[in-house]
C-alpha positions as CSV (number, residue, x, y, z in Angstrom):
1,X,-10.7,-92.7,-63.9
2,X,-10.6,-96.4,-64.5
3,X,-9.4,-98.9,-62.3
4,X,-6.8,-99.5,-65.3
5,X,-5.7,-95.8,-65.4
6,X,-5.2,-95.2,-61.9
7,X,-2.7,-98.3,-61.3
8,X,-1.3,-96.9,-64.3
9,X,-1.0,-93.3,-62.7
10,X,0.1,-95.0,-60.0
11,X,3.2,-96.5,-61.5
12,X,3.8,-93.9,-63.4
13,X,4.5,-91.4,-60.7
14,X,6.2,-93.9,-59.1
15,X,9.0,-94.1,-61.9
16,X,9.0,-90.5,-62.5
17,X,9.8,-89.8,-59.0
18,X,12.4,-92.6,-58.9
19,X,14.1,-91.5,-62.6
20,X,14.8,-88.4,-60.9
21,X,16.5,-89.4,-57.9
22,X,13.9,-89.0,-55.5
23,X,12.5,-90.1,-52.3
24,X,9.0,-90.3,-51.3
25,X,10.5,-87.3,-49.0
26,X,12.3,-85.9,-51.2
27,X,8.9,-85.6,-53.7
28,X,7.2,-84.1,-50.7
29,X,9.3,-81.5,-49.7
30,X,9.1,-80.1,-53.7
31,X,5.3,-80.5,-54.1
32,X,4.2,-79.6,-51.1
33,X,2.1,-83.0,-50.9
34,X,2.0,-85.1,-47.9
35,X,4.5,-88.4,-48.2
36,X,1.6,-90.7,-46.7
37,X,-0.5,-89.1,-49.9
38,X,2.5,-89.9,-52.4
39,X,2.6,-93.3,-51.1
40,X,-1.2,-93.6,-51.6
41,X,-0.9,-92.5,-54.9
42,X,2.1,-94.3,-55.6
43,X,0.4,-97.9,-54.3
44,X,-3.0,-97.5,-56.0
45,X,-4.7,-96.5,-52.4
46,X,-6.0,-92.6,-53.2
47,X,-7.8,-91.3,-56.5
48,X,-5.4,-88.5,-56.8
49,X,-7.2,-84.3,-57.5
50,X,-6.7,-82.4,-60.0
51,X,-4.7,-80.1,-57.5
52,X,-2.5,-82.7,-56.3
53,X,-2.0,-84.1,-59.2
54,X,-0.7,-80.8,-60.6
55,X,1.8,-80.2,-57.9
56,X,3.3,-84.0,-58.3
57,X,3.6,-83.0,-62.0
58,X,4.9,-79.8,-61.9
59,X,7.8,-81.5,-58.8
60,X,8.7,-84.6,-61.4
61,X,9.1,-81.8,-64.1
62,X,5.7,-82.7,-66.2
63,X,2.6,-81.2,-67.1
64,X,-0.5,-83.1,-66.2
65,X,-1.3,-84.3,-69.8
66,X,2.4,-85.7,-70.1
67,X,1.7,-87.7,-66.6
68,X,-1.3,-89.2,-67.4
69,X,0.1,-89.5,-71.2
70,X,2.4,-91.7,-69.9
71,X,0.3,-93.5,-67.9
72,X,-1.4,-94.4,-71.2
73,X,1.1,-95.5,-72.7
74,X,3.1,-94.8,-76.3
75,X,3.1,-91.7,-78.5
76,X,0.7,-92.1,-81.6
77,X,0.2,-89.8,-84.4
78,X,-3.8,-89.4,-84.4
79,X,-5.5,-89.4,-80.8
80,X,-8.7,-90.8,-81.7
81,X,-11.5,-89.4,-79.4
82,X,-13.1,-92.9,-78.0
83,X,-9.2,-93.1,-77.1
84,X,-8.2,-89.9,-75.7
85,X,-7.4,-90.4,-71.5
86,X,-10.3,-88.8,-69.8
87,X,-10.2,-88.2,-66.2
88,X,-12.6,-87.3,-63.9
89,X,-11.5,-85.4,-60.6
90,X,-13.1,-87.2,-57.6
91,X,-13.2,-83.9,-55.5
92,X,-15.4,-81.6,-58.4
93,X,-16.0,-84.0,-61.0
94,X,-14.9,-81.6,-63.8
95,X,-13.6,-83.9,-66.7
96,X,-10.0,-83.7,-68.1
97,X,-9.6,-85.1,-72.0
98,X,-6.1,-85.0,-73.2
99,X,-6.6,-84.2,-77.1
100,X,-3.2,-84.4,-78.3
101,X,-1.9,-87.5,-79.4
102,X,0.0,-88.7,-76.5
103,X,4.1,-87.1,-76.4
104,X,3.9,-85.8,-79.5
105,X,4.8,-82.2,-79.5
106,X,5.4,-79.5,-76.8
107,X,2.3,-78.6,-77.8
108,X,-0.8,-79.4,-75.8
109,X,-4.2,-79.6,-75.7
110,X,-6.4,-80.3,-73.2
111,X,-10.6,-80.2,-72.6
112,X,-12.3,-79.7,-69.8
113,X,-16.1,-79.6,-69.1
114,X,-16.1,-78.3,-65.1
115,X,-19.4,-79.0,-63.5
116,X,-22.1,-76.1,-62.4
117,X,-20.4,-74.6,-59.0
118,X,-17.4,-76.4,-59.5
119,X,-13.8,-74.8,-58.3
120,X,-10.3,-76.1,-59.1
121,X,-7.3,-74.2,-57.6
122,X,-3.7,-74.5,-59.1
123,X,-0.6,-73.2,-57.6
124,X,1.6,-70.8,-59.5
125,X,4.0,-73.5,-60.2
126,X,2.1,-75.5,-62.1
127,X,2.1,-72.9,-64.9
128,X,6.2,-72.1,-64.3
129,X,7.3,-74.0,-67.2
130,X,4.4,-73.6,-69.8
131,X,2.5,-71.0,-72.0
132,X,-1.2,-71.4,-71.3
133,X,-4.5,-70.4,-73.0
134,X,-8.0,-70.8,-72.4
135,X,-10.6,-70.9,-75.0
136,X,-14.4,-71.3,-73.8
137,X,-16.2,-73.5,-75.8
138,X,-19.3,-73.3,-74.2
139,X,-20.6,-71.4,-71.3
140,X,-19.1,-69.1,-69.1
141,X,-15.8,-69.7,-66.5
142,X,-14.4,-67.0,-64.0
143,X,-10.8,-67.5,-64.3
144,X,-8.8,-66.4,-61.1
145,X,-5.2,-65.2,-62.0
146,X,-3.4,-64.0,-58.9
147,X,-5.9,-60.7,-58.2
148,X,-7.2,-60.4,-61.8
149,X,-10.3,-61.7,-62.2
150,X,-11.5,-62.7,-65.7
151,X,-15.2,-63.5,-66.6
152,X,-15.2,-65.6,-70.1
153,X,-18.2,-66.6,-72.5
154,X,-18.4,-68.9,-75.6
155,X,-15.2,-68.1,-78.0
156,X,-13.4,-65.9,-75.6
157,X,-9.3,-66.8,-75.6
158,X,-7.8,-66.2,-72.7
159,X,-3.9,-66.1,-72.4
160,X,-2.2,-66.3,-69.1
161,X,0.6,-63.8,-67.1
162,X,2.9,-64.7,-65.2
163,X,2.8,-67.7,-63.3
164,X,-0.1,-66.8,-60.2
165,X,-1.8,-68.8,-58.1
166,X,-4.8,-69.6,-60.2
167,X,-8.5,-70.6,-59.8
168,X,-11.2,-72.4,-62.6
169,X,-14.8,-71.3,-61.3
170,X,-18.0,-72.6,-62.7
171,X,-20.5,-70.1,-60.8
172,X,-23.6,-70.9,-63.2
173,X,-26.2,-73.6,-63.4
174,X,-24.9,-75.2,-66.5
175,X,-21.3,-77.0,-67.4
176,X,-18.7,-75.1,-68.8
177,X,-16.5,-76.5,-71.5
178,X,-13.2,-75.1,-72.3
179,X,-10.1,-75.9,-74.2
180,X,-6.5,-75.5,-72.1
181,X,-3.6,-75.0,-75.1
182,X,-0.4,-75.9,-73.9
183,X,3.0,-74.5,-75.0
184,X,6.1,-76.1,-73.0
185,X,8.7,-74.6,-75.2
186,X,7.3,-71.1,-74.8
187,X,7.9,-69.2,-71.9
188,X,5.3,-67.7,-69.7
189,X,5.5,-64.0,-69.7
């Protein structure tokens, strides 16, 4: 994440929390996040995880592309790679590339290349308010859906259940790249 980005992040969490009436506190006791890591966030201090980052979203109401969408600034009509917002997660270092142009649809897409033996956990609630597919692009991910376990190659789909606690695992030697589509006006089944 650049230093730009992640003062940008920083802000922007800042006003979501504050649009909604919020306290620090307040943010806390939804997400489940510490209110000395909110402040850290909120003041530039911590690089935010992909996992904490997905409960502040999913607290202010957002998904994680519509946070750091806003933290880039206004909606365009053609997202041109060299300036799609890619971020990196400082805990795995699996890399996030929002596709879509920036608040244009409730449609989302999202890219991800997740390192060889890298992990990401996400709560249930951070798929509560979304329809969510996974498309493998290249290599092979072990998707963790609540007690399912789904092993997917190169051009598998994958389309989520009911929110469940949920976990990304790269357990091969090579990265794995895979495309997240977004639906916010469906509902999850």
């Amino acid at each position: 994440m650049t230093d730009d980005l992640g003062k940008a992040l920083a802000s922007t969490v800042r006003a979501a929390r504050e649009s909604r009436g919020l306290t620090v506190a307040g943010l806390a006791d939804v997400s489940g996040v510490s209110r000395a890591m909110i402040s850290k966030v909120e003041y530039g201090e911590a690089q935010p995880t992909a996992a904490l980052l997905a409960k502040l979203s999913v607290a202010l109401g957002l998904t994680l592309s519509e946070l750091i969408a806003r933290a880039e600034g206004a909606a365009v009509q053609v997202a041109r790679r060299d300036e799609q917002p890619v971020w990196t997660d400082p805990e795995t270092g699996y890399v996030r590339r929002a596709v879509s142009p920036p608040g244009s649809t409730a449609l989302e897409l999202v890219e991800v290349e997740l390192p060889p033996g890298a992990e990401v956990a996400y709560p249930a609630q951070a798929y509560r308010f979304i329809s969510h597919q996974i498309w493998i692009l290249s290599g092979r991910l072990r998707f963790v859906e609540g007690d399912q376990v789904h092993e997917l190659d190169a051009g598998d789909c994958l389309q989520l259940g009911p929110p469940a606690d949920c976990v990304y695992v790269n357990a091969t030697a090579v990265p794995c790249r895979y495309l997240v589509v977004l639906d916010k006006l469906a509902r999850p089944r």
